[in-house]
C-alpha positions in Angstrom: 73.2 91.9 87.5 71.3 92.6 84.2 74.6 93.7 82.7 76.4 90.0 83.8 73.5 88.1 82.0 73.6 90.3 78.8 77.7 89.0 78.5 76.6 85.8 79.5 73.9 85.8 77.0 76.0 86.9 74.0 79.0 84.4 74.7 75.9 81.5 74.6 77.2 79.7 77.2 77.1 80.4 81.1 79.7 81.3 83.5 82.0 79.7 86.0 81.4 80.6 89.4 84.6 82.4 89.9 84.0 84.3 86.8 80.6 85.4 88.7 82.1 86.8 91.5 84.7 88.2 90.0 82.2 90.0 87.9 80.1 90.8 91.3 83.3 92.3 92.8 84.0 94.6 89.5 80.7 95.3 89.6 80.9 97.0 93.6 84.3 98.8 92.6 86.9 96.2 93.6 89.0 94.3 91.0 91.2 91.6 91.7 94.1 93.5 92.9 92.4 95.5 95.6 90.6 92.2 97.2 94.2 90.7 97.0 95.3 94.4 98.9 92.2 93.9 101.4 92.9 89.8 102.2 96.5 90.9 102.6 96.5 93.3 104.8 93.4 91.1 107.1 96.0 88.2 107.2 99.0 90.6 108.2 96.1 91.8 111.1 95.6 88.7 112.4 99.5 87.5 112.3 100.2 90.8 114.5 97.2 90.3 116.9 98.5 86.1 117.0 102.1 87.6 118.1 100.8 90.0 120.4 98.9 87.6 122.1 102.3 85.0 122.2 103.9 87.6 123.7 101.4 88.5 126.7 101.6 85.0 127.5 105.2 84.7 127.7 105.1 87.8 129.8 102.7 86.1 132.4 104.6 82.7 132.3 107.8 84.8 132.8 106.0 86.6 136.0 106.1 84.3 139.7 103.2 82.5 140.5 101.6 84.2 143.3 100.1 81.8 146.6 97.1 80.8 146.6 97.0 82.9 150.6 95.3 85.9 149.4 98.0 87.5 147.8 96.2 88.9 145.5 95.9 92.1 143.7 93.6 94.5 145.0 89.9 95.1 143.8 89.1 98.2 141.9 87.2 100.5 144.0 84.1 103.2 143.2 85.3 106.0 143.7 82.6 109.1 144.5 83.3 112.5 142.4 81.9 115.8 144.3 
């Protein structure tokens, strides 16, 4: 961070806190561009996981409602390997 307060330093003023970050993120190898790459491609994660879960719950709303008379599905057993 020495090299952010020897710019900061020779402008004689002090920076913006945007301007910080962005300097913190040039700093650690990522520039603007490849932080707008990263949020991008988080966003487009979560809009695929958010339709994926739409779509299991259409699936169960689209299955019949099984009675409440024990008809349900049948527990998972252990099962003993020789």
């Amino acid at each position: 961070m020495k090299k952010a307060d020897a710019r900061t330093e020779r402008r004689g003023a002090t920076l913006k806190p945007c301007c910080l970050i962005s300097e913190i993120l040039e700093e650690a190898g990522l520039d603007r561009e490849r932080a707008r790459e990263l949020r991008r491609q988080i966003l487009q994660g979560v809009i695929l996981m958010c339709q994926w879960q739409l779509e299991r719950m259409e699936q169960a709303s689209a299955e019949p409602v099984q009675a409440e008379t024990g008809a349900r599905r049948p527990r998972a057993r252990r099962v003993d390997l020789d």
